[in-house]
N, C-alpha and C positions, 0 to 999 in steps of 0.2 A: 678307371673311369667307366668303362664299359659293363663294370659289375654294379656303377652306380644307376650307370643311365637303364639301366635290363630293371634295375630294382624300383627304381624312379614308374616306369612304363609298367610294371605290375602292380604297383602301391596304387598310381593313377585308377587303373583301371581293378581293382577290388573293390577301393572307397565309391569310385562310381556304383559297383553294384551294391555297396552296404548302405548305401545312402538312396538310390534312384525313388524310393518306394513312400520317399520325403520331400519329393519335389525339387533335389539336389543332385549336382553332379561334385566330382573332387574339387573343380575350378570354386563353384558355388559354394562347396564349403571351405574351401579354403578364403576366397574373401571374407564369407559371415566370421570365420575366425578373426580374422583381421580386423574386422570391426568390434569385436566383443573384447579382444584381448589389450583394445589399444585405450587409455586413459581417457581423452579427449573424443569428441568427435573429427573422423577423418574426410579430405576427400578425396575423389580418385586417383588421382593422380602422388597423395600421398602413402593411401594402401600400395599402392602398385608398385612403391618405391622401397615401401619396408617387405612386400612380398620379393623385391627382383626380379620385376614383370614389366613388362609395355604398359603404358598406361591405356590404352588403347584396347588393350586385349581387358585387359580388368573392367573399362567402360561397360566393353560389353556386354560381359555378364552383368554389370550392377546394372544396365538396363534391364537384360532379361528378368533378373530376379525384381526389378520394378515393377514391370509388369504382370511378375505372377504373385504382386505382395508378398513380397519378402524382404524387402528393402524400401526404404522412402530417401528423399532427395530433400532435406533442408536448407534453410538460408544458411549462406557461411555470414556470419559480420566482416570478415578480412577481406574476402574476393567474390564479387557479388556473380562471376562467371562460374566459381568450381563450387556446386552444393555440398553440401555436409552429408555421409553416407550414413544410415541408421538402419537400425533391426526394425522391424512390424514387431508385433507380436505374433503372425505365423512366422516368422525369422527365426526367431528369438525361440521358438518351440521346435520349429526343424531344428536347429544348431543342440538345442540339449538334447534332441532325443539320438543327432548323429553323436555326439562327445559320449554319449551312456552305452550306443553302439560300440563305437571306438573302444571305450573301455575295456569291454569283453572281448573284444577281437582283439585287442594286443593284450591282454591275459592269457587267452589262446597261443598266440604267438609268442612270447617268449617265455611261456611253459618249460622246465626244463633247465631255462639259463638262466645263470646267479646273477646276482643284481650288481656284483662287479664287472663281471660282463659287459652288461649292460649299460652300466655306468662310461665302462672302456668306449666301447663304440661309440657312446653318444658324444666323448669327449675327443675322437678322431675326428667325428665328424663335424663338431663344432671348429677343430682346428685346421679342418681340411676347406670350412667354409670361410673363416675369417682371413687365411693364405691368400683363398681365390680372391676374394676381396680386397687384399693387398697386392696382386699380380697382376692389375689389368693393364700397366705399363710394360710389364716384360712382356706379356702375353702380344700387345703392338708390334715390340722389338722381333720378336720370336715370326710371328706373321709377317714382316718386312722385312727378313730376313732371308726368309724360304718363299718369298714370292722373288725377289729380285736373282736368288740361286736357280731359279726353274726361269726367269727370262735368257 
């Protein structure tokens, strides 16, 4: 886990610099992804849930990026309280030209290693994440477990 979260914490902080120079940070692009790759139009609180985020914390970027046109806020017809999160068309041009960035940087990156490899990890990682998502009951147990042992 520690080799995740080290990895997680440089991932964050490279995509910030690959992106800043686009009016984005990773948080930023990782919402506009979420908005571009989802069928429907979303709203906050529904990104935030297919990210595995606060919804709270994703508000706030989709405000920020409101404000600096990157995002607009439509009518939902379902719930007249959660708007509908959309690309601008400066969105919509940040997000291709981070995804055309990204391209080349993980060409870069896994330069070298076979696309079995890669395949492998990506298929750890998908099973290491659908796990966690099936554990949040042991993970309870496990925590009230080892706090009543330390009382």
């Amino acid at each position: 886990m520690i080799e995740v979260f080290r990895l997680n914490g440089d991932l964050i902080e490279a995509g910030d610099e690959l992106v800043r120079d686009l009016g984005l940070t990773s948080a930023r692009w990782q919402v506009l992804g979420a908005v571009a790759l989802s069928l429907v139009p979303l709203p906050v609180a529904h990104i935030a849930r297919n990210m595995g985020l606060a919804r709270q914390s994703v508000q706030r970027v989709v405000d920020d990026m409101r404000d600096d046109g990157l995002v607009r806020l439509d009518p939902n017809p379902h719930h007249r309280r959660a708007p509908l999160v959309a690309m601008t068309p400066r969105g919509e041009a940040a997000y291709e030209q981070a995804m055309a960035r990204k391209d080349l940087w993980a060409d870069a990156l896994t330069e070298g290693l076979s696309a079995e490899a890669i395949d492998a990890a990506c298929t750890v990682l998908r099973t290491l994440q659908q796990r966690i998502g099936a554990s949040h009951g042991h993970i309870a147990s496990i925590a009230a477990s080892q706090k009543e042992t330390q009382e």
